[in-house]
N, CA, C and O of each residue as an XYZ file, in Angstrom:
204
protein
N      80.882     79.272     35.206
C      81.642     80.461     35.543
C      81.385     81.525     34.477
O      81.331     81.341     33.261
N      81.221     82.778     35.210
C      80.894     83.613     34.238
C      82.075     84.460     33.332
O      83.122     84.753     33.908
N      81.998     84.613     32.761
C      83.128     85.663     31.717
C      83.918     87.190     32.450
O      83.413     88.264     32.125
N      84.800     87.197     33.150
C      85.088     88.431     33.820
C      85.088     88.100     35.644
O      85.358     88.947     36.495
N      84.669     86.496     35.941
C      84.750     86.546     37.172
C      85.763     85.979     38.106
O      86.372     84.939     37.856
N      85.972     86.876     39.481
C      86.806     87.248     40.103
C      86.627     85.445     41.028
O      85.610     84.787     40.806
N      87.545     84.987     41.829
C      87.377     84.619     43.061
C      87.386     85.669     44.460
O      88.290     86.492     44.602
N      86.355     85.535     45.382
C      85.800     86.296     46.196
C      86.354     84.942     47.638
O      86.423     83.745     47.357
N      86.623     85.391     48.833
C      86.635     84.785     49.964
C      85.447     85.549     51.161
O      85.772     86.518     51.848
N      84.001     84.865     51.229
C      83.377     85.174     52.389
C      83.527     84.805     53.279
O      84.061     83.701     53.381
N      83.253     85.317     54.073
C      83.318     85.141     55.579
C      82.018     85.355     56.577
O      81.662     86.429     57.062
N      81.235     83.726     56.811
C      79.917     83.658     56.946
C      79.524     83.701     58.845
O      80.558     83.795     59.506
N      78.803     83.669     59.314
C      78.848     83.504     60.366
C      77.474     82.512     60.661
O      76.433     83.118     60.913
N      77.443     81.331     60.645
C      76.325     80.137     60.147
C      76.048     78.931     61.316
O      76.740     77.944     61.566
N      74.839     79.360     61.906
C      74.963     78.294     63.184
C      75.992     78.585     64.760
O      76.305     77.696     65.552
N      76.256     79.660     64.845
C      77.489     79.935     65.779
C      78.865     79.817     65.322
O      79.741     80.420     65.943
N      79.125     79.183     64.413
C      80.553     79.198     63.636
C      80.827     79.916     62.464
O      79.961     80.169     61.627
N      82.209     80.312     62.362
C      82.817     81.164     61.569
C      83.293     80.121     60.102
O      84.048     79.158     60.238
N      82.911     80.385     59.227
C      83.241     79.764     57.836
C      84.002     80.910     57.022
O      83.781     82.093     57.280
N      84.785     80.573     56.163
C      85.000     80.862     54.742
C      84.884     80.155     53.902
O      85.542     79.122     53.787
N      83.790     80.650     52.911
C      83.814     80.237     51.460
C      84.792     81.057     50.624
O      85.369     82.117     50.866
N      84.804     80.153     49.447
C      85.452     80.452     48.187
C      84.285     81.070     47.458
O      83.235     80.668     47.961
N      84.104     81.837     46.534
C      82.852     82.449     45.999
C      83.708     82.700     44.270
O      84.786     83.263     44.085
N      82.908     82.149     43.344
C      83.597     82.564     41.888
C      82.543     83.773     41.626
O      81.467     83.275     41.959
N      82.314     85.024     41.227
C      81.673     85.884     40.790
C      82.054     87.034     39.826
O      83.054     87.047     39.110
N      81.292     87.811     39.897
C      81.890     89.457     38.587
C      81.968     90.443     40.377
O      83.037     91.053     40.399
N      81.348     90.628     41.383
C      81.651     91.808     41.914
C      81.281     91.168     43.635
O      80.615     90.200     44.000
N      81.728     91.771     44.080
C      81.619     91.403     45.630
C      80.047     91.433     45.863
O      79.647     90.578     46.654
N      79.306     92.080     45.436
C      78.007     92.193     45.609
C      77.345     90.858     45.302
O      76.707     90.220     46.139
N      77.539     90.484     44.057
C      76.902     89.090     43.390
C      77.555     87.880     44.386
O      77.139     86.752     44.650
N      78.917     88.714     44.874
C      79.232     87.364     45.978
C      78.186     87.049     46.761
O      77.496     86.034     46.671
N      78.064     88.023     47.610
C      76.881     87.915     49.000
C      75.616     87.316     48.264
O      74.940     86.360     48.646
N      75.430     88.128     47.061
C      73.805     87.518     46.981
C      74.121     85.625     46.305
O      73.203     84.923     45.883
N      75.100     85.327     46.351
C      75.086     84.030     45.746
C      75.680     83.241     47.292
O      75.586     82.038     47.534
N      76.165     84.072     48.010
C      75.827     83.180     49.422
C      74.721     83.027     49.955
O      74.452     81.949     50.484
N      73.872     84.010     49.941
C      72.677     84.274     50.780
C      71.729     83.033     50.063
O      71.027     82.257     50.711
N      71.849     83.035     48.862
C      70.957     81.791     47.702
C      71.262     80.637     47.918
O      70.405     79.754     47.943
N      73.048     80.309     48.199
C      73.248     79.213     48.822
C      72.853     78.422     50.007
O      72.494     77.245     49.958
N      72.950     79.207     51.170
C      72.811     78.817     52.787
C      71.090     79.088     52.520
O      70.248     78.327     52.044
N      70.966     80.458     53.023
C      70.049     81.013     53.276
C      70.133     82.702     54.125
O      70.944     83.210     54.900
N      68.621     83.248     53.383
C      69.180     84.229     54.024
C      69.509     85.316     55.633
O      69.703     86.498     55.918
N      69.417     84.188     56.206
C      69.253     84.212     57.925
C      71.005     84.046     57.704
O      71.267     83.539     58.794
N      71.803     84.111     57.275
C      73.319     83.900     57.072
C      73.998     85.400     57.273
O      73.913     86.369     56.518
N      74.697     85.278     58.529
C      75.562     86.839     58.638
C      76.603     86.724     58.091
O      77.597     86.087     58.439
N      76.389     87.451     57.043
C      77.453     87.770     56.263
C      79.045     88.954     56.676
O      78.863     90.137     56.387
N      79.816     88.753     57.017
C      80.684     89.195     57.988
C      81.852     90.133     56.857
O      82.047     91.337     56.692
N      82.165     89.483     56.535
C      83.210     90.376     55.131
C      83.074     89.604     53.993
O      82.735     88.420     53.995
N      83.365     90.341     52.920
C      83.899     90.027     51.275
C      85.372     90.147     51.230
O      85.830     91.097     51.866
N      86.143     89.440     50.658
C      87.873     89.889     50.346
C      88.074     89.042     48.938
O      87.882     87.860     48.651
N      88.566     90.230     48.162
C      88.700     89.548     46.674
C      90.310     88.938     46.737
O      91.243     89.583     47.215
N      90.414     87.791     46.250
C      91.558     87.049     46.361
C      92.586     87.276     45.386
O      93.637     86.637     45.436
């Protein structure tokens, strides 16, 4: 975990189903790109909401 980071809730859209992850990051931006690194980036990313 980095120094200054937020918990983030995404909201993926992966295979036809709707997910939320938990995301630890510094900015909503680093959220997405640390989902997209996770899954992959064929992953619709639907919203960010900082918790």
């Amino acid at each position: 975990m980095q120094c200054g980071a937020k918990c983030f809730l995404v909201e993926i859209e992966l295979a036809g189903e709707k997910k939320l992850v938990p995301v630890k990051a510094k900015s909503s931006i680093l959220a997405r790109k640390t989902v997209r690194l996770q899954y992959e980036e064929a992953v619709k990313i639907i919203s960010v909401k900082h918790q």
